[in-house]
C-alpha positions as CSV (number, residue, x, y, z in Angstrom):
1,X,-176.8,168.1,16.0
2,X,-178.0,171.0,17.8
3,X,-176.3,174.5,18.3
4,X,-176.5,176.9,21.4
5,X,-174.3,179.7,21.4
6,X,-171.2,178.3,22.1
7,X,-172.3,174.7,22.2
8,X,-172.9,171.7,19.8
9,X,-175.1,169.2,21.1
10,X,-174.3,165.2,19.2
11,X,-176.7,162.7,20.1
12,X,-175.0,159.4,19.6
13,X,-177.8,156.9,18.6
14,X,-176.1,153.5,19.7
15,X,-173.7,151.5,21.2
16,X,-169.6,152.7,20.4
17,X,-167.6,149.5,19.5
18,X,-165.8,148.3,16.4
19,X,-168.5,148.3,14.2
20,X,-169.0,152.0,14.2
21,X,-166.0,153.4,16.0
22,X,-164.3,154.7,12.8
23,X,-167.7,156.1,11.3
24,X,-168.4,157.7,14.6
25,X,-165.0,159.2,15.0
26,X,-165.2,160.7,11.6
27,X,-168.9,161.8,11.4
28,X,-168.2,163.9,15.1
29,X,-165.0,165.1,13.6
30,X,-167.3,166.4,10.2
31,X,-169.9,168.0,12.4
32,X,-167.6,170.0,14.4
33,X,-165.8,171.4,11.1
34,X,-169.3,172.3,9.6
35,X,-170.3,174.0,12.5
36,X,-167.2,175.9,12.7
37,X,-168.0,176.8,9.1
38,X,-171.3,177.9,9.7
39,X,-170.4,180.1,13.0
40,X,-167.8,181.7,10.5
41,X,-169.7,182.8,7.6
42,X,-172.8,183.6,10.3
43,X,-170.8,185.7,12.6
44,X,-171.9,184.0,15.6
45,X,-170.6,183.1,18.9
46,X,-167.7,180.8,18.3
47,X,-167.5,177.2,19.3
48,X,-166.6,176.4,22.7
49,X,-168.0,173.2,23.8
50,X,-169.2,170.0,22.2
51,X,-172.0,167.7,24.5
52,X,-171.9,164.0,23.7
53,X,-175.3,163.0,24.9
54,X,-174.3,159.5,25.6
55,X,-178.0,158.5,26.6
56,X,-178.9,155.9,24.1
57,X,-175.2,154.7,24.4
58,X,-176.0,151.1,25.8
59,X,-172.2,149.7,25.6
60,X,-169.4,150.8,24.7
61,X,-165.7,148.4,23.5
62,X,-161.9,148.7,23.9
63,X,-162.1,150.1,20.1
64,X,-165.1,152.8,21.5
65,X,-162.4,153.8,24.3
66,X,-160.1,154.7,21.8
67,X,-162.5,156.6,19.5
68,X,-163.6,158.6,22.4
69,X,-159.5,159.1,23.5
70,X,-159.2,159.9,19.8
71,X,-162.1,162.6,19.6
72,X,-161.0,164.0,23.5
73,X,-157.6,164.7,21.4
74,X,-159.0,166.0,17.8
75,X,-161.3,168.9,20.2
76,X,-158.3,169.4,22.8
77,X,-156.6,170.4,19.6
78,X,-159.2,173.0,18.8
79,X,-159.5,174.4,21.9
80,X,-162.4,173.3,22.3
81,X,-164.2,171.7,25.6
82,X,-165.9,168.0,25.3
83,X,-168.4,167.1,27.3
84,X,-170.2,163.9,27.7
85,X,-173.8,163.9,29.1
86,X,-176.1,160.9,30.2
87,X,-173.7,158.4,30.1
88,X,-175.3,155.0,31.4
89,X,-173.8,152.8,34.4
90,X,-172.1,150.3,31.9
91,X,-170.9,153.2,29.9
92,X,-169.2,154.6,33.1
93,X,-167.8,152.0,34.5
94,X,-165.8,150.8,31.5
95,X,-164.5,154.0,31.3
96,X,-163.5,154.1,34.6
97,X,-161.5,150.8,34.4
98,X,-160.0,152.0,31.2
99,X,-158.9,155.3,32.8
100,X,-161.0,157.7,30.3
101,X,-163.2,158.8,33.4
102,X,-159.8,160.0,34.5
103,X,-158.7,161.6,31.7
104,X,-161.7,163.2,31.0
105,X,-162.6,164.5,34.3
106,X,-165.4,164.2,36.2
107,X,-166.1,167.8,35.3
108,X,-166.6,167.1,32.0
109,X,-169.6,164.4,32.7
110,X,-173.0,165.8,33.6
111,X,-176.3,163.1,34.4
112,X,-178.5,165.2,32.0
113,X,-177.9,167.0,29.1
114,X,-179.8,170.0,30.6
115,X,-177.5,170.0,33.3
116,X,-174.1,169.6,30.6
117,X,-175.8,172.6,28.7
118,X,-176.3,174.9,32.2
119,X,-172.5,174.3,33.0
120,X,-171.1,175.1,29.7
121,X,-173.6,178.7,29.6
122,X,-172.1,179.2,32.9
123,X,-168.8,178.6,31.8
124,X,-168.7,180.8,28.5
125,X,-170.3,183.2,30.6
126,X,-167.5,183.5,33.7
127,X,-164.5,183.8,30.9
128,X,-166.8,186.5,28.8
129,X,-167.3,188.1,32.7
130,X,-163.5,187.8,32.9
131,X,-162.5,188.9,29.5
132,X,-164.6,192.2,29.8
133,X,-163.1,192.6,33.3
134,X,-159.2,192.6,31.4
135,X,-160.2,194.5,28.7
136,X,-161.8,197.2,31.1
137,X,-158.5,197.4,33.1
138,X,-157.0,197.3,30.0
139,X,-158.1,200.5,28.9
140,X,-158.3,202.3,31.9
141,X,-154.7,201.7,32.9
C-alpha cells in the first residue's frame, strides 16, 4: 500500500475468486481504516481515492464480482472514490458481462496506474480550486 496525498494505492497480487475473495475484501477494508488512522493522527491530506492496481489480476469469479461490488459499496459509504487501474482484457470483460464496468464507470478505470494517479491529483485539485473559489465569495459577500 502506497499513499499520495489523497490517494491509496493497493496492488492486488493475484487472481479475485473464492479462494481469496473474503480475505481480499477484508484486508482492502483494513488498509483503508489504517490509513484513515494515520492521515488523522498525521494531519495530512484526507483520504479521497483508493487505486486498485488490478495488473497482476489474471482472472477474476462470480464470488470476485461480488467482492469488488462489496468494496465499490464499503468506499461509496466513506465518501471515498475507487478506482481500478490496469485491469487485464479477461478482467474487463467479465466485468462487463456482469454489469460492474457499468456500475463502476468507465471513469473510474484507467490502463496505467500512472495515469489512475494523474486523474485523481487532477481531481482533488479542481474541488480544492472550487472550494477556495466558495470560500473566497464566501467572505467577500
Amino acid at each position: 500500500a502506497q499513499f499520495i496525498d489523497g490517494v491509496l494505492i493497493l496492488h492486488i497480487e493475484g487472481p479475485i475468486c473464492f479462494a481469496s475473495a473474503n480475505y481480499l475484501r477484508e484486508r482492502i477494508m483494513r488498509w483503508i481504516y489504517e490509513e484513515e488512522d494515520k492521515i488523522e493522527s498525521s494531519g495530512s491530506p484526507s483520504l479521497q481515492h483508493v487505486i486498485l492496481d488490478m495488473g497482476a489480476v489474471s482472472t477474476i469469479d462470480t464470488s470476485g464480482i461480488s467482492t469488488l461490488r462489496e468494496v465499490k459499496k464499503f468506499i461509496d459509504r466513506k465518501n471515498l472514490k475507487l478506482v481500478l487501474a490496469n485491469p487485464g482484457s479477461e478482467v474487463m470483460k467479465k466485468m462487463l458481462i456482469s454489469g460492474l464496468l457499468h456500475e463502476f464507470g468507465e471513469e473510474c478505470i484507467y490502463p496505467t496506474v500512472a495515469e489512475a494517479v494523474s486523474a485523481c491529483k487532477f481531481m482533488l485539485q479542481t474541488i480544492q480550486s472550487t472550494s477556495s473559489k466558495v470560500a473566497g465569495q464566501e467572505n467577500s459577500v
